[in-house]
C-alpha positions as a printed NumPy array, in Angstrom:
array([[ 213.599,  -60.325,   90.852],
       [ 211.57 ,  -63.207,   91.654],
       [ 211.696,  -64.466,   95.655],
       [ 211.88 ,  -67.989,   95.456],
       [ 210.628,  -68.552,   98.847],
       [ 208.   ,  -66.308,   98.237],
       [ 207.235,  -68.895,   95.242],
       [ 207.87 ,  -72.093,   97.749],
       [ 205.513,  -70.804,  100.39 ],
       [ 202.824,  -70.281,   97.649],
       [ 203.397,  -73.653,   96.064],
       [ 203.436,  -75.23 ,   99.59 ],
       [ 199.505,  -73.537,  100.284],
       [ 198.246,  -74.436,   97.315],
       [ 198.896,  -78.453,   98.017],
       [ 197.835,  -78.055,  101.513],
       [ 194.444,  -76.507,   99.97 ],
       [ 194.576,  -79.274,   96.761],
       [ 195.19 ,  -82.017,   99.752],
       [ 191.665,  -80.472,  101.392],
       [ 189.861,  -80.861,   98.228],
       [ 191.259,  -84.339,   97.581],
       [ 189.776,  -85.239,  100.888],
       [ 186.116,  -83.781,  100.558],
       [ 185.517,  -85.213,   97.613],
       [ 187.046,  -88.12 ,   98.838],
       [ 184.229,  -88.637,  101.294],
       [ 181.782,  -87.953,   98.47 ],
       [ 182.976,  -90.445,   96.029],
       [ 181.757,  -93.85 ,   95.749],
       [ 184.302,  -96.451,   94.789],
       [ 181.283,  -98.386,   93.067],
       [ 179.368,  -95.538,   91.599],
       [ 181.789,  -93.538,   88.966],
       [ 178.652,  -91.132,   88.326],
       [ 179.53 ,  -89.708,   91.826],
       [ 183.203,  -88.721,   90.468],
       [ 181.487,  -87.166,   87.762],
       [ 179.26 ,  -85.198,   90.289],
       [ 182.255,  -84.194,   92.34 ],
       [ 184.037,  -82.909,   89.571],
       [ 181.168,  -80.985,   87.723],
       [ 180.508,  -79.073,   90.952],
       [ 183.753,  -78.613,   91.354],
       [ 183.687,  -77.135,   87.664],
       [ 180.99 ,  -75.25 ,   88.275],
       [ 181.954,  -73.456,   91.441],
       [ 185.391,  -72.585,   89.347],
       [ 183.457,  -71.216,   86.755],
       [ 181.323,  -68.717,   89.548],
       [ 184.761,  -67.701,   91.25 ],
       [ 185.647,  -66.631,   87.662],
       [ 182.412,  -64.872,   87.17 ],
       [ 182.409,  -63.185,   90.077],
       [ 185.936,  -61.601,   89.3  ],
       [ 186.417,  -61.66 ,   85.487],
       [ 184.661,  -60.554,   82.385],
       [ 183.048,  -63.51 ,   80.412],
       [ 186.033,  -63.398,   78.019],
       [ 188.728,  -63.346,   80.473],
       [ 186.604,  -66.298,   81.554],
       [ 186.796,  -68.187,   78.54 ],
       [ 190.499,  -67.041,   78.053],
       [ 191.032,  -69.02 ,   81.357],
       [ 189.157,  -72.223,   80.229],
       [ 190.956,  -72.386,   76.897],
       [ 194.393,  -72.107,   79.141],
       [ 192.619,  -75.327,   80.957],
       [ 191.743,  -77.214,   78.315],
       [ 195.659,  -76.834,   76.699],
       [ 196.503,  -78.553,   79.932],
       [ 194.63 ,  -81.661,   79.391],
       [ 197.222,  -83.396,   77.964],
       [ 199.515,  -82.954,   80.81 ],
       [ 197.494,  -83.643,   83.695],
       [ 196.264,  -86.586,   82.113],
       [ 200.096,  -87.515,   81.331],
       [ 200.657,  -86.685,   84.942],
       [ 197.767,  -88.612,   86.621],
       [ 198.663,  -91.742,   84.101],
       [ 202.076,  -91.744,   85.821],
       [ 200.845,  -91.452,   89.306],
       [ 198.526,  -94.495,   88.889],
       [ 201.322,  -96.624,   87.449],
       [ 203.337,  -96.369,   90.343],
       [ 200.026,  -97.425,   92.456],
       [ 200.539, -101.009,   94.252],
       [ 197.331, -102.758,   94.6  ],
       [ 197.036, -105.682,   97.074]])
């Protein structure tokens, strides 16, 4: 049986860590240079990539970044929506 608040308290961490992220890169982004998004989000690639390494076999690996790249199309979707409903002033 699956414990819901078992689920909750799991879904509430990983924000709390995402919201951490969000704010170190945050202080590493330039909002005049876009190549430093691009930086931020390569080494964030690439430090995914060595957590997988260190824990999975190159195909589980890849397995995982095929799963990633089927989610493009929703987290794009997703992020589209969230900067719609962004006021700017």
């Amino acid at each position: 049986m699956i414990d819901m608040d078992m689920i909750e308290k799991a879904d509430e961490i990983m924000r709390a860590f995402q919201k951490e992220v969000y704010e170190l890169c945050e202080k590493n982004i330039s909002p005049t240079e876009v190549t430093t998004s691009y930086m931020v989000a390569g080494i964030l690639m690439k430090t995914a990539v060595e957590i997988y390494v260190s824990t999975l076999d190159e195909q589980a690996v890849m397995k995982v970044l095929d799963a990633v790249r089927d989610t493009v199309p929703l987290v794009a979707e997703k992020m589209q929506r969230e900067f719609s409903e962004v006021t700017y002033h």
